[in-house]
C-alpha positions as CSV (number, residue, x, y, z in Angstrom):
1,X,1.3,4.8,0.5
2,X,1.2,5.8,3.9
3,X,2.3,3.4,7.3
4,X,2.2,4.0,10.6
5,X,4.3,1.0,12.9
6,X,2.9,0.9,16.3
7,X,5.3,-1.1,17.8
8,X,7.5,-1.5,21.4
9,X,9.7,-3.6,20.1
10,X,12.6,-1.2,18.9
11,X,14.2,-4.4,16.9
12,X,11.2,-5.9,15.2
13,X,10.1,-2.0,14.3
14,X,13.3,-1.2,13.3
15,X,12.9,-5.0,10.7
16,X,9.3,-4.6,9.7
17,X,10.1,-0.3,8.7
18,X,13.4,-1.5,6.7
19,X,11.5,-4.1,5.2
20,X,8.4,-1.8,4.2
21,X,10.7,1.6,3.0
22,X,12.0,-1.1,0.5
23,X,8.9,-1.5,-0.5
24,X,8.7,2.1,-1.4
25,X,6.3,3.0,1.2
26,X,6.4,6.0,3.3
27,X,7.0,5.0,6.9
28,X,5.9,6.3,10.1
29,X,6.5,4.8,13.7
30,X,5.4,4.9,17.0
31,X,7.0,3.3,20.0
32,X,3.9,3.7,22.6
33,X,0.3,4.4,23.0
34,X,0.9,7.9,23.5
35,X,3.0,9.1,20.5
36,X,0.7,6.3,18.4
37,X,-2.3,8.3,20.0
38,X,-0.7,11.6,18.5
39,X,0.3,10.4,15.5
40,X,-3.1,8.9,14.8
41,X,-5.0,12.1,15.6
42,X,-2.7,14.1,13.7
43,X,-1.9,12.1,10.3
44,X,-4.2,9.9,8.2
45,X,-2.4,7.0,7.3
46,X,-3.4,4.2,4.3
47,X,-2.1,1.7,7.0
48,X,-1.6,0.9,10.4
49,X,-0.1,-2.2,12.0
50,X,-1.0,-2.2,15.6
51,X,0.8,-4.3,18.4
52,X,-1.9,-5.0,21.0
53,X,0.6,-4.5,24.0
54,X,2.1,-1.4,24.3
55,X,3.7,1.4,27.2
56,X,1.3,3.3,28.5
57,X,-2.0,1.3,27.0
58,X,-3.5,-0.9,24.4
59,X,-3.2,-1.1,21.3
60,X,-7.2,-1.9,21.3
61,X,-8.0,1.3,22.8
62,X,-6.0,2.8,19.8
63,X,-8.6,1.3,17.6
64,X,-11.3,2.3,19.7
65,X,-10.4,5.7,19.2
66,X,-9.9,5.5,15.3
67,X,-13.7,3.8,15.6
68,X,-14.5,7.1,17.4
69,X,-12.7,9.0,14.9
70,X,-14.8,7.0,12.4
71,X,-11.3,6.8,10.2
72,X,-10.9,4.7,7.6
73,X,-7.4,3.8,7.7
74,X,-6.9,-0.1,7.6
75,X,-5.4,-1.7,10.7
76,X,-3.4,-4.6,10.7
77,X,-2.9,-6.1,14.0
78,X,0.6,-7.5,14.8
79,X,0.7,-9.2,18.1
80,X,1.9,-12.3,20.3
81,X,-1.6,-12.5,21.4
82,X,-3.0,-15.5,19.7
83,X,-5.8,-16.6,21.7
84,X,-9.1,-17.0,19.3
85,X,-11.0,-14.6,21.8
86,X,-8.0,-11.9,20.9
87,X,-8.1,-12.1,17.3
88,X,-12.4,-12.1,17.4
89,X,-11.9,-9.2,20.0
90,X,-9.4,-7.4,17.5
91,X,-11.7,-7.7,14.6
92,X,-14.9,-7.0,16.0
93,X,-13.4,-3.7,17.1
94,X,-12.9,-3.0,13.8
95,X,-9.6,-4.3,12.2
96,X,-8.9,-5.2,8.9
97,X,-6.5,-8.4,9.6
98,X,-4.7,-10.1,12.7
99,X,-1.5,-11.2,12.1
100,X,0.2,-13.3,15.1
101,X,4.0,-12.8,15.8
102,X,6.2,-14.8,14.8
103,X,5.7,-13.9,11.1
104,X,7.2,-13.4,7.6
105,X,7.8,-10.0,6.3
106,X,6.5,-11.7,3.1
107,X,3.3,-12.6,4.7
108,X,3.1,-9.0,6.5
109,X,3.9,-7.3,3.1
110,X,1.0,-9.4,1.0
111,X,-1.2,-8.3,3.8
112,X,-0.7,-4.9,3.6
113,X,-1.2,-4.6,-0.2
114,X,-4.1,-6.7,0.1
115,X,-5.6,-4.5,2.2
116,X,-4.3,-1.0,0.8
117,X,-5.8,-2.1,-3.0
118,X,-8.9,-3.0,-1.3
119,X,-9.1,0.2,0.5
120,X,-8.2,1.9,-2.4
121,X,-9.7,0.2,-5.6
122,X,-12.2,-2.1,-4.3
123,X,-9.7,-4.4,-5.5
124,X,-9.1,-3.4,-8.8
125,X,-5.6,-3.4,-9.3
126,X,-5.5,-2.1,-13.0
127,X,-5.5,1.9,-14.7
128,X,-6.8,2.1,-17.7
129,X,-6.9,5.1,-19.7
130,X,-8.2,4.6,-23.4
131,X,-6.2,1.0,-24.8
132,X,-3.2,1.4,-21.8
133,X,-3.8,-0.5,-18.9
134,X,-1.1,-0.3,-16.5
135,X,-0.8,-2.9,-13.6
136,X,0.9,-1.3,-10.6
137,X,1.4,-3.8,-8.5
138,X,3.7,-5.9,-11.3
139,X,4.9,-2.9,-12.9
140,X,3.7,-3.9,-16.0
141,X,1.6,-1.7,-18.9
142,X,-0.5,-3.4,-21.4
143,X,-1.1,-1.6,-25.0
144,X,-3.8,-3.8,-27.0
145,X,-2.6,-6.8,-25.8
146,X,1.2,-5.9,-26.2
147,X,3.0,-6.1,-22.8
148,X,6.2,-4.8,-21.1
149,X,7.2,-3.2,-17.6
150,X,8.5,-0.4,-16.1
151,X,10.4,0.8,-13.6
152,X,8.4,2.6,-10.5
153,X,10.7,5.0,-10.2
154,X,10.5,6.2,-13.7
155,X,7.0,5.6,-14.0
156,X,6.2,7.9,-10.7
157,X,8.8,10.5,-12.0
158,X,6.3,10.8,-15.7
159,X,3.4,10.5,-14.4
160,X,2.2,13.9,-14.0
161,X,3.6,14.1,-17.9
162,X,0.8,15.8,-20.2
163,X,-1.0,13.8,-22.6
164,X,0.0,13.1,-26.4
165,X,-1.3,15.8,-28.6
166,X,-0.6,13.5,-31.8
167,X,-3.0,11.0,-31.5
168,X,-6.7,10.8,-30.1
169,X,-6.7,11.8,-26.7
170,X,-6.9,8.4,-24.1
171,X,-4.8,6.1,-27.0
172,X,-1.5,4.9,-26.2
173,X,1.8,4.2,-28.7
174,X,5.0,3.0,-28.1
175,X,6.7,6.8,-27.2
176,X,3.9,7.0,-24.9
177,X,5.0,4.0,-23.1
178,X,8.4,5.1,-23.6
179,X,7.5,8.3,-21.6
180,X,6.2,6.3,-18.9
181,X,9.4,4.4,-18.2
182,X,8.2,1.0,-20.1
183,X,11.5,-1.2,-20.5
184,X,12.0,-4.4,-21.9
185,X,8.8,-5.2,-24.1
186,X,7.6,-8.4,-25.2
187,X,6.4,-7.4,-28.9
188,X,6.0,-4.1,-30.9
189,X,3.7,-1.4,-29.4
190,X,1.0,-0.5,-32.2
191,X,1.4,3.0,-33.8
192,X,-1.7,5.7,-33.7
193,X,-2.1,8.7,-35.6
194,X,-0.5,10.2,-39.0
C-alpha cells in the first residue's frame, strides 16, 4: 500500500512516515503544496494524509485538484484546524476522514486501514480461494475451520507460488499452508487428495 505524507512539519512527518514504514507500507512525502502538487499528478497513491496549512498553499486546494483529477485516492486530513466549519469544509470537498492534531499514531494507523480496506474491498477483509480464507489484516489463514498465522513477509514472498497440482484445484492442505508461511497452528490442517 501506497502513502503520500503532505506535511510541513519535518518532525511530525519524519514520526508519522517511521511509524507507517513499520507498518510495512510504502511511504512517500511531501513537504509543501508544490512538491505535494507534483507528486499527486504524477503518482497514484492508496492514501493521502493531508495537512490543511502548508508553504506555498492549501492543503484544500490539493483536494480540489484531485476532485478535478476525479482520483480516487482516499484523503485523510491531518490538521490543527479543528473548527466544526473546517472539518465540514474538508469533507464536503471530498475527504475520506479529518483527523485533528494532537493525535495517536494508533488512531492515525486504524484510520488509514479503515479506509484502504474500504477503498479496496468494500470492506471485506478476507481471501478466499476454495476452503482457505486468509485474513490479512491479522495474518491469520483459516482451512475448514482450522486456524494458524503467518508471517507477512513469508506470506508476500509465496504468494505468487503456483497452485497444488495434487489435489483439486482451489482446496487447501497443510503443505499448502506451509508454502504460504503459516506458523504456529491451533489444530491439524485436513489432508486432500490420494
Amino acid at each position: 500500500m501506497k502513502i503520500l505524507i503532505v506535511e510541513d512539519e519535518q518532525d511530525l512527518r519524519e514520526t508519522i512516515r517511521a511509524s507507517l514504514l513499520k507498518e510495512k507500507f510504502v511511504v512517500e512525502t511531501a513537504a509543501d503544496y508544490f512538491s505535494a502538487l507534483d507528486k499527486i499528478n504524477d503518482y497514484d497513491y492508496d492514501c493521502i494524509l493531508l495537512d490543511i496549512m502548508l508553504p506555498g498553499g492549501s492543503g484544500l486546494d490539493l483536494l480540489r485538484e484531485l476532485k478535478r483529477l476525479r482520483r480516487t485516492d482516499s484523503v485523510l486530513i491531518i490538521s490543527a484546524k479543528d473548527s466544526l466549519d473546517d472539518k465540514v469544509d474538508g469533507l464536503e470537498l471530498g475527504a475520506d476522514d479529518y483527523l485533528t492534531k494532537p493525535f495517536h499514531l494508533a488512531e492515525l494507523n486504524a484510520r488509514i486501514k479503515s479506509l484502504i480496506r474500504r477503498r479496496q474491498t468494500q470492506g471485506d477483509v478476507t481471501v478466499t480461494v476454495g476452503n482457505l480464507l486468509l485474513y490479512p489484516d491479522k495474518r491469520q489463514a483459516e482451512v475448514d475451520g482450522a486456524y494458524g498465522w503467518y508471517r507477512r513477509s513469508r506470506y508476500l514472498e509465496n504468494s505468487r507460488a503456483s497452485p497444488p497440482i495434487n489435489h483439486p484445484v482451489g482446496y487447501a492442505c497443510a503443505p499448502d499452508l506451509l508454502a504460504l508461511g503459516l506458523d504456529r497452528p491451533k489444530n491439524r490442517y485436513p489432508s486432500y487428495g490420494p
